[in-house]
C-alpha positions as CSV (number, residue, x, y, z in Angstrom):
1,X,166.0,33.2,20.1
2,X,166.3,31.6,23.3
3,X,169.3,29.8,22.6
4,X,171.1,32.6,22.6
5,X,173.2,32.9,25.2
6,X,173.1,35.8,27.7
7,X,175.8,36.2,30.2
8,X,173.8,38.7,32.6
9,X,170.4,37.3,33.7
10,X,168.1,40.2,36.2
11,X,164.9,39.4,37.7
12,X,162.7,42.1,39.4
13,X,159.6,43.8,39.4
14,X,158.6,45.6,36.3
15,X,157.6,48.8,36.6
16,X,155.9,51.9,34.7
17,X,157.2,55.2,36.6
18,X,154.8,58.0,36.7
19,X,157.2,61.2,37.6
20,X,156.1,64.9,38.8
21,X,158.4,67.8,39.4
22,X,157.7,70.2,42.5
23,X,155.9,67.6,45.4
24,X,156.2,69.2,48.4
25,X,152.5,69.1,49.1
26,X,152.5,65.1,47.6
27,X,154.9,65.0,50.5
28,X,152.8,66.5,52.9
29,X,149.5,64.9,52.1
30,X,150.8,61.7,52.2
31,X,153.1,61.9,54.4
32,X,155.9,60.7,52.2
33,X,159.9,61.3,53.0
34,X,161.8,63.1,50.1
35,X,164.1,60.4,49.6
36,X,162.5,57.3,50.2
37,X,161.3,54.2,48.5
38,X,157.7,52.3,49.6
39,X,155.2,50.5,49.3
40,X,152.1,52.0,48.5
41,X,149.5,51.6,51.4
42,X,145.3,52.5,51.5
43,X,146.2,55.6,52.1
44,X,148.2,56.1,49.1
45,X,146.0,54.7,46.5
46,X,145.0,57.9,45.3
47,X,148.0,59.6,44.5
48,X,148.3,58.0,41.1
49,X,144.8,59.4,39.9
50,X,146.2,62.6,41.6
51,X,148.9,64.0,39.9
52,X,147.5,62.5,36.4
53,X,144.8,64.8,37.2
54,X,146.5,67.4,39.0
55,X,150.5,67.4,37.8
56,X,152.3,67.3,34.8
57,X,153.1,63.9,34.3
58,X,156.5,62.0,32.6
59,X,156.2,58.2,32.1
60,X,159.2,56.5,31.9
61,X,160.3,53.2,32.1
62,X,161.2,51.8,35.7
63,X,161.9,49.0,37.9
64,X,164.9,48.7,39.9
65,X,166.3,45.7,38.6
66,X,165.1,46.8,35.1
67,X,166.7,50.2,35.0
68,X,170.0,48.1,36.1
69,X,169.5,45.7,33.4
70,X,168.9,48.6,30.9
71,X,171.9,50.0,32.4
72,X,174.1,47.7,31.2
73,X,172.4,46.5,27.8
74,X,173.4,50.3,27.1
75,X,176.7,49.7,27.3
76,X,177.4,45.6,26.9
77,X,177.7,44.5,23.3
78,X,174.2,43.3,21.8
79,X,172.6,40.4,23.8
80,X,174.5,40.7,26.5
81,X,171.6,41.2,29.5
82,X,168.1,39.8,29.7
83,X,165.7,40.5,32.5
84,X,162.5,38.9,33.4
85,X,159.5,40.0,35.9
86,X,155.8,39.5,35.8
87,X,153.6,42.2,33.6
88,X,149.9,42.7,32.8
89,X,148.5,42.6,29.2
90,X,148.2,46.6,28.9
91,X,149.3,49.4,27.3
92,X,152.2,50.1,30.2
93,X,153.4,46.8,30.0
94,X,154.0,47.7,26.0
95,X,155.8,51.3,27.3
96,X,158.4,49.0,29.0
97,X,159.4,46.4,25.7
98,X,159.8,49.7,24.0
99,X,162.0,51.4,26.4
100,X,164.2,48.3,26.7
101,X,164.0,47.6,23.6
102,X,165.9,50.3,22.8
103,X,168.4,50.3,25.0
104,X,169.3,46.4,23.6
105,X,168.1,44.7,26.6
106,X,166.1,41.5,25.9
107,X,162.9,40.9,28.3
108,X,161.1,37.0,28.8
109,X,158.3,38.7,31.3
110,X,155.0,36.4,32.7
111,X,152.4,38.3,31.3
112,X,149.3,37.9,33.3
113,X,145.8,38.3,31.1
114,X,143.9,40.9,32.8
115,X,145.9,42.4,35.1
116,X,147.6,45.9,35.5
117,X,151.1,46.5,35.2
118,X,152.8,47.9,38.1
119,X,153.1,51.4,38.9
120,X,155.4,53.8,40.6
121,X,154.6,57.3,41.7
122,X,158.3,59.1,42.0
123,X,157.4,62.5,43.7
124,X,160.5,64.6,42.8
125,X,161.4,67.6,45.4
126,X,164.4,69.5,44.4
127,X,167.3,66.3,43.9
128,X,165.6,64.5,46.0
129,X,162.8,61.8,45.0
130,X,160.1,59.5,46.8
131,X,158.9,56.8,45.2
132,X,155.4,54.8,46.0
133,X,155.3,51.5,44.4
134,X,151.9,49.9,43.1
135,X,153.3,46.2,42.3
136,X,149.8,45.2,41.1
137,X,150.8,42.3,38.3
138,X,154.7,42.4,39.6
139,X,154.2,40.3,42.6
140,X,152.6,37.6,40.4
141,X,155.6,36.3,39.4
142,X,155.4,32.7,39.5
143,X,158.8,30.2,39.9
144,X,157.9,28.0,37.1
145,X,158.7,30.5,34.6
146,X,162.3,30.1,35.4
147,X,161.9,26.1,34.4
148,X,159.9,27.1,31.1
149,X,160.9,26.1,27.7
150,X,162.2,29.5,27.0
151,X,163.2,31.1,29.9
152,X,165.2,28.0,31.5
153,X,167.8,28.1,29.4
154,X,168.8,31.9,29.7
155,X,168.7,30.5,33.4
156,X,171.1,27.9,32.5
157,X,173.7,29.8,30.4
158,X,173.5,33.1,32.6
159,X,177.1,33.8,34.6
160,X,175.7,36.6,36.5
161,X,172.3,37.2,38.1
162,X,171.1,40.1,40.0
163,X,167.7,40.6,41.7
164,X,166.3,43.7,43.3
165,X,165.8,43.3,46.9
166,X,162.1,44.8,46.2
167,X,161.1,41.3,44.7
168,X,162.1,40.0,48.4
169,X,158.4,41.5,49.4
170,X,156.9,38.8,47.9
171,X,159.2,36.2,46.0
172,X,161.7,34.9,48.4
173,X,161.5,31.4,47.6
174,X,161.7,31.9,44.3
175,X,165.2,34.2,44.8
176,X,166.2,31.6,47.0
177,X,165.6,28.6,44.4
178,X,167.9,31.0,42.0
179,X,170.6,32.2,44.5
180,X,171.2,28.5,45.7
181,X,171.2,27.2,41.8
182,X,174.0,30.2,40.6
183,X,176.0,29.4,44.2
184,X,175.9,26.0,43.7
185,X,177.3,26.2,40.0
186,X,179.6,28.7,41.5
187,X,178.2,32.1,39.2
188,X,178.2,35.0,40.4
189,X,174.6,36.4,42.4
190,X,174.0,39.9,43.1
191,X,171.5,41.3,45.0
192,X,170.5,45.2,45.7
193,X,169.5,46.1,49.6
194,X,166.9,48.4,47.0
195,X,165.5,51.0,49.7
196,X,165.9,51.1,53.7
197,X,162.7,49.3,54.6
198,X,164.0,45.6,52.9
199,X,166.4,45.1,55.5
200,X,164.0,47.0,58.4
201,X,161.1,44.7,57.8
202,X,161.8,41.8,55.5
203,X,165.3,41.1,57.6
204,X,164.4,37.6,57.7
205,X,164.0,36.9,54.1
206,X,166.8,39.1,53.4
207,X,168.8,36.4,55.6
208,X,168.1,33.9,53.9
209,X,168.9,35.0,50.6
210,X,172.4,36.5,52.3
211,X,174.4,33.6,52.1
212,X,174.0,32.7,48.3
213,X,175.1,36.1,47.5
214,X,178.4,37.3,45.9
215,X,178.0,41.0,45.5
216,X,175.3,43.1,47.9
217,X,174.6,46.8,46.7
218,X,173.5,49.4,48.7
219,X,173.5,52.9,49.6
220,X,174.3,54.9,53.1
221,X,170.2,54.8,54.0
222,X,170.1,51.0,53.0
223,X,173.3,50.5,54.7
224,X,172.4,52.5,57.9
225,X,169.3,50.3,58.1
226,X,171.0,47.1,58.0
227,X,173.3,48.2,60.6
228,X,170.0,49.5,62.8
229,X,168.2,46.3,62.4
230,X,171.2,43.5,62.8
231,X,171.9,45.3,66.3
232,X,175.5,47.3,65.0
233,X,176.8,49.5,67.4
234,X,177.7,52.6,64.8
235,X,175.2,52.8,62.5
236,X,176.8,55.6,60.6
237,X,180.2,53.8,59.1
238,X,180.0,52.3,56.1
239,X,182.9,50.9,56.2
240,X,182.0,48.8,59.2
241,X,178.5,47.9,58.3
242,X,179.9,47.1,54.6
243,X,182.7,44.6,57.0
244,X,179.9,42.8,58.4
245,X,178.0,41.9,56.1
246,X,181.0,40.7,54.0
247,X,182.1,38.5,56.3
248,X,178.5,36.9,57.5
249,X,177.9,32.8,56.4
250,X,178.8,31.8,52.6
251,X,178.0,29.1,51.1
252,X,180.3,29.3,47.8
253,X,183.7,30.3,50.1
254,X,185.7,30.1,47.0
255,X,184.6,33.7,45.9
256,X,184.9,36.2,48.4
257,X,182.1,38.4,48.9
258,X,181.7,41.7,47.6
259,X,179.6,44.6,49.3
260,X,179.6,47.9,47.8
261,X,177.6,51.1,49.3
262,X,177.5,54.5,47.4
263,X,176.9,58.1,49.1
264,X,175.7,60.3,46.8
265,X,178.4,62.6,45.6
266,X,180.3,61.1,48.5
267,X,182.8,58.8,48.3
268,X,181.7,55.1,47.4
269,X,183.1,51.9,50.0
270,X,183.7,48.6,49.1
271,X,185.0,45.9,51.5
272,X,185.4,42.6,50.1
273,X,185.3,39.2,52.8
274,X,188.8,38.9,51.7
275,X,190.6,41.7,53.2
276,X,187.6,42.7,55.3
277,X,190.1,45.0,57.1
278,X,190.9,47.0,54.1
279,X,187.9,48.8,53.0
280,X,188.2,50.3,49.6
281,X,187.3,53.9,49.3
282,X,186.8,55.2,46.0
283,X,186.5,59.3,45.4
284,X,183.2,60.1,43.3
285,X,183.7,63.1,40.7
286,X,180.7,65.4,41.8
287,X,178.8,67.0,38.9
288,X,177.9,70.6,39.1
289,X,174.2,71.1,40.7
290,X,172.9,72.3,37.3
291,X,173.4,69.4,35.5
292,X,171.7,67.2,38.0
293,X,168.0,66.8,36.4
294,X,166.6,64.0,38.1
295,X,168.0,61.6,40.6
296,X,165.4,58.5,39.9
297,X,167.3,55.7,38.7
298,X,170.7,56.6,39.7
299,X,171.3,53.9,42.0
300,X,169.9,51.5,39.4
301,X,172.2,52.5,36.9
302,X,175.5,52.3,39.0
303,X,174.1,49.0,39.8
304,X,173.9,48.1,35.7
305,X,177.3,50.0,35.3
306,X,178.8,48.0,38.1
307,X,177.7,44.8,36.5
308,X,178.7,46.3,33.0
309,X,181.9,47.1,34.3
310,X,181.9,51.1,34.0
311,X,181.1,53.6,36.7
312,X,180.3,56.3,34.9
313,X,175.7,55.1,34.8
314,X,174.6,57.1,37.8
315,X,176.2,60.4,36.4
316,X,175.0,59.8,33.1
317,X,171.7,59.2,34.2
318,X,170.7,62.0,36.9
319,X,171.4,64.7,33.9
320,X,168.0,63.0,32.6
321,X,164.7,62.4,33.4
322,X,163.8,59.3,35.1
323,X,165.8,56.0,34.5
324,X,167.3,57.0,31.1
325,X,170.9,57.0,29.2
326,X,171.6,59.7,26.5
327,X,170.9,58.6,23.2
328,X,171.8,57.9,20.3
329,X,174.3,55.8,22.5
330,X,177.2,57.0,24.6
331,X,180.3,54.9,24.2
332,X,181.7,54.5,28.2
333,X,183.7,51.5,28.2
């Protein structure tokens, strides 16, 4: 099994999300934004005991780089994807091989004996959804599992790698060691801004990465803190912000780097540092208000969609709960 080759290789923090419908006073009480993404602080710990006790809960299978990965298994012939992340021994951890299982994607986590899986309480208000991230066993990850007998070679025959920019919190070198390795055999690297607060606070590491990367993802919060924190005069253009960050220091100049930010149900930007002066806009096909279940995950999957070559992911997942694709399986490409 792991010589089998897998063209898309995705590392990121694995995840078990714990969902609730009707937050506002989740919001309140912990003074949480509606659409946001964090990291959980003291002050937070006790939401996830919370709305277990208090809430109807949904567990579904999350992770940002793991919903994209799921993404496109779902619509990539069979093993096409494989992700990897570090995992506890427990019962959540066995919720997540099931889920991707499913969907065809192939998973080579760390496990770590006795320790918890990571968590993620996504507060959902309306279309709108905050997310409070427990990484617990996530940010254990360790670099020499990429050089083990049995993830190294998925490494090795990968084409295309994309990492959440939430794994930046804590495993910078060990994107760095991969970014430099794909740019250096001239693959493709992708990386996903992720939320507002990885180019806000962890600019640095997020500079360093920057370079090595061929495709950067992001949407108009990520963007608009990137712009805020690199000291760009309009914060609000995403064509301009999208401009600079394409044409910033390369390593591998003989691709061109790609940076694409979504809106919403606005209309998606891509620049590429080849004609940074001709921005790509690209109209987005709105779906009516009623559909719209759940917006968790829709990001994720245009990210897995992008890399799978469709962009039809996000849509299909916001008409369901959590980070999921209809099933049995949708035929998209």
């Amino acid at each position: 099994m792991a010589s089998q080759t897998y063209q898309l290789f995705c590392m990121g923090n694995p995840l078990l999300d714990v969902q609730v419908t009707n937050g506002e006073e989740l919001l309140k009480k912990y003074d949480l934004k509606a659409n946001d993404a964090i990291l959980a602080e003291e002050k937070h710990m006790s939401i996830y005991d919370e709305i277990v006790k208090n809430y109807k809960v949904t567990y579904v299978a999350g992770g940002a780089s793991q919903n994209a990965a799921r993404g496109a298994a779902y619509v990539l012939p069979p093993n096409s994807v494989v992700y990897t992340g570090c995992v506890g021994d427990d019962n959540l951890a066995e919720q997540l091989r099931a889920a991707n299982k499913r969907e065809g994607l192939r998973e080579v986590y760390l496990v770590k004996p006795g320790q918890k899986t990571g968590a993620c309480a996504v507060v959902l208000t309306g279309h709108h959804r905050s997310l409070v991230t427990s990484l617990q066993a996530a940010e254990m990850f360790e670099q020499s599992h990429l050089s083990s007998p049995t993830v190294a070679p998925l490494v090795d025959a990968a084409k295309v790698f994309y990492v959440e920019g939430f794994f930046l919190t804590h495993g910078t070198p060990i994107v760095l060691a991969l970014s430099k390795k794909a740019s250096d055999a001239s693959k493709v690297f992708a990386l996903n801004f992720s939320a507002p607060f990885i180019p806000q606070f962890f600019g640095t590491q997020l500079q360093s990465i920057l370079p090595y990367c061929d495709i950067i993802i992001g949407n108009e919060t990520e963007a608009e803190a990137y712009a805020a924190a690199n000291g760009l005069s309009d914060t609000k253009d995403l064509a301009a912000i999208a401009k600079a960050v394409a044409i910033s220091p390369k390593s591998n100049k003989s691709r061109p780097r790609v940076v694409i930010f979504t809106h919403g149900a606005e209309s998606t930007v891509l620049v590429s540092s080849a004609e940074p002066d001709s921005p790509k806009v690209f109209k987005v096909s709105a779906i009516d208000d009623k559909l719209i279940v759940d917006t968790n995950g829709a990001g994720d999957a245009f990210a897995g969609g992008f890399s799978a070559r469709t962009s039809l992911m996000g849509a299909m997942c916001v008409q369901l709960v959590g980070p999921q694709f209809p099933w049995p399986k949708v035929s998209v490409l």
